[in-house]
C-alpha positions as CSV (number, residue, x, y, z in Angstrom):
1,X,19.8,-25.5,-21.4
2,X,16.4,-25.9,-19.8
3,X,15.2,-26.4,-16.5
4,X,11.9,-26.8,-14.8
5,X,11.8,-23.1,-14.1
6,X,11.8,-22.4,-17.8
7,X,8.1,-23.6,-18.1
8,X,5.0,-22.4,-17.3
9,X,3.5,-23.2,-13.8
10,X,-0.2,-24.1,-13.6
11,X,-1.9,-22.7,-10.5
12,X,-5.3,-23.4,-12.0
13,X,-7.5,-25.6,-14.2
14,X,-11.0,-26.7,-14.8
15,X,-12.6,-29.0,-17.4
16,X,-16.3,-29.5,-18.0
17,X,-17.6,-27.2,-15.2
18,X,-20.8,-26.2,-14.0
19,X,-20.1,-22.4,-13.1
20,X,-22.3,-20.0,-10.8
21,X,-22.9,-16.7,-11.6
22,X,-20.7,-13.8,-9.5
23,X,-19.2,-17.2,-7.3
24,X,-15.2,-17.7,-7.8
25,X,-14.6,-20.7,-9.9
26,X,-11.2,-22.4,-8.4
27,X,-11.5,-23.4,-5.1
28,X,-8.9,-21.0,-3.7
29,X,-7.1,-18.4,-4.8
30,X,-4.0,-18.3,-6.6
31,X,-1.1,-16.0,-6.5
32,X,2.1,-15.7,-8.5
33,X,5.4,-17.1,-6.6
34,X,7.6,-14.0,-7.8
35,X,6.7,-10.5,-6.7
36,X,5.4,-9.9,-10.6
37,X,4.9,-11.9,-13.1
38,X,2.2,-12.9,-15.8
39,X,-0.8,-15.0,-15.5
40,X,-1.6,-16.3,-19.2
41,X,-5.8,-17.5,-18.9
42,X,-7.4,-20.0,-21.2
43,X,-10.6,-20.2,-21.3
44,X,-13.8,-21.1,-23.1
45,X,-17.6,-22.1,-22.4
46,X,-19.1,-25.1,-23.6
47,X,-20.8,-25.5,-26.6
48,X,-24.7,-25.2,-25.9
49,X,-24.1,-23.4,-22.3
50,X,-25.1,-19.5,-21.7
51,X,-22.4,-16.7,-22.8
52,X,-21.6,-14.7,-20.4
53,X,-18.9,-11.9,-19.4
54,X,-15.2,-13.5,-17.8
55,X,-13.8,-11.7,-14.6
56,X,-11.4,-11.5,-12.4
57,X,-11.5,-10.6,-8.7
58,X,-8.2,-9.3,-7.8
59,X,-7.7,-9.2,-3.7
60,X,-5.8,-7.5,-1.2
61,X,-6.1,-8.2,2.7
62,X,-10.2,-6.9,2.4
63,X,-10.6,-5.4,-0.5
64,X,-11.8,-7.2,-3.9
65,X,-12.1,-5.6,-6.7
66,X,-13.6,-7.5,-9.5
67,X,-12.4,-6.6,-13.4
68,X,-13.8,-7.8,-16.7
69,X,-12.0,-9.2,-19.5
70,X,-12.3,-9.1,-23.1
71,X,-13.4,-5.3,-23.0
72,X,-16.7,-6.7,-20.6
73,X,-18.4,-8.5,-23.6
74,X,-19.7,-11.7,-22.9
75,X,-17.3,-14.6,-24.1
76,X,-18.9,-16.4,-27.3
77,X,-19.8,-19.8,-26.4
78,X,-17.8,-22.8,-27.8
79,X,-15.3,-19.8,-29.0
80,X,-11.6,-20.2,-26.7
81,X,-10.0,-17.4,-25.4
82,X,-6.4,-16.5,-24.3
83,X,-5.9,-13.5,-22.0
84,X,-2.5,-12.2,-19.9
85,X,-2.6,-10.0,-17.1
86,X,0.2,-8.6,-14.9
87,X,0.5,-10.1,-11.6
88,X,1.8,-9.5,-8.6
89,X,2.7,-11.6,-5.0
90,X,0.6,-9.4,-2.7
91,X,-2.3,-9.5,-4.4
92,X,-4.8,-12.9,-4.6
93,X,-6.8,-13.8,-7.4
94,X,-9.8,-15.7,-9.0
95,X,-12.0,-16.0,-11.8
96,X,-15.8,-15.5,-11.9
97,X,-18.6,-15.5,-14.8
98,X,-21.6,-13.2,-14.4
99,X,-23.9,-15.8,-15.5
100,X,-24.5,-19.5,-14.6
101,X,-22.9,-21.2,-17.5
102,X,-20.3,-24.1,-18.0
103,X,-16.9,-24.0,-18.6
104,X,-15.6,-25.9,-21.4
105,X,-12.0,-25.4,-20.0
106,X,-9.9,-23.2,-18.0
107,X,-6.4,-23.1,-17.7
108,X,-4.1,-20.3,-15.4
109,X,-0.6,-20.3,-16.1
110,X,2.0,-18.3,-13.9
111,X,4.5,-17.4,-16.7
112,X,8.0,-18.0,-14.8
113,X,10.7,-16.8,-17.9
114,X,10.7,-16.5,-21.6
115,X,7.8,-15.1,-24.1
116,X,4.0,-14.7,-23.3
């Protein structure tokens, strides 16, 4: 049997966004509410808007250190994209593009139990 801990937890989303270049994207940061886990990210950019490279800036009290995914290629436009990345509860994290483009959609899971 099930519960509501079974399922994933979403700690961030965004539909049909204008995004600034090197400027976090959710409007705070997010952390994961076990001491490690898994964020799973969705993500794609809108059909017609610019490609550009997805990054995270991971945070601890002063120090960011921003991290690219999908090896640090830009992300094809209108293409969606599913990354998972470890987490862990002392850390703070966001998301940033390093051009101005729009996001088609953006979905941050916390992964609580079960598969990836």
């Amino acid at each position: 049997m099930s519960d509501a801990n079974d399922f994933p937890r979403i700690v961030g989303e965004l539909f049909n966004t204008a995004a600034t270049n090197a400027v976090d994207v959710l409007s705070a940061d997010v952390s994961p509410s076990r001491t490690c886990g898994a964020f799973r990210i969705t993500v794609g950019i809108k059909p017609a808007a610019t490609a550009s490279v997805f990054n995270v800036q991971v945070n601890e009290g002063g120090t960011a250190i921003l991290q690219s995914f999908n090896g640090g290629a830009a992300l094809t436009v209108g293409a969606l994209y599913t990354f998972t990345m470890g987490v862990h509860s002392d850390y703070t994290y966001n998301f940033q593009f390093a051009t101005s483009t729009t996001i088609g959609i953006l979905v941050v899971e916390e992964i609580l139990k079960g598969a990836l």
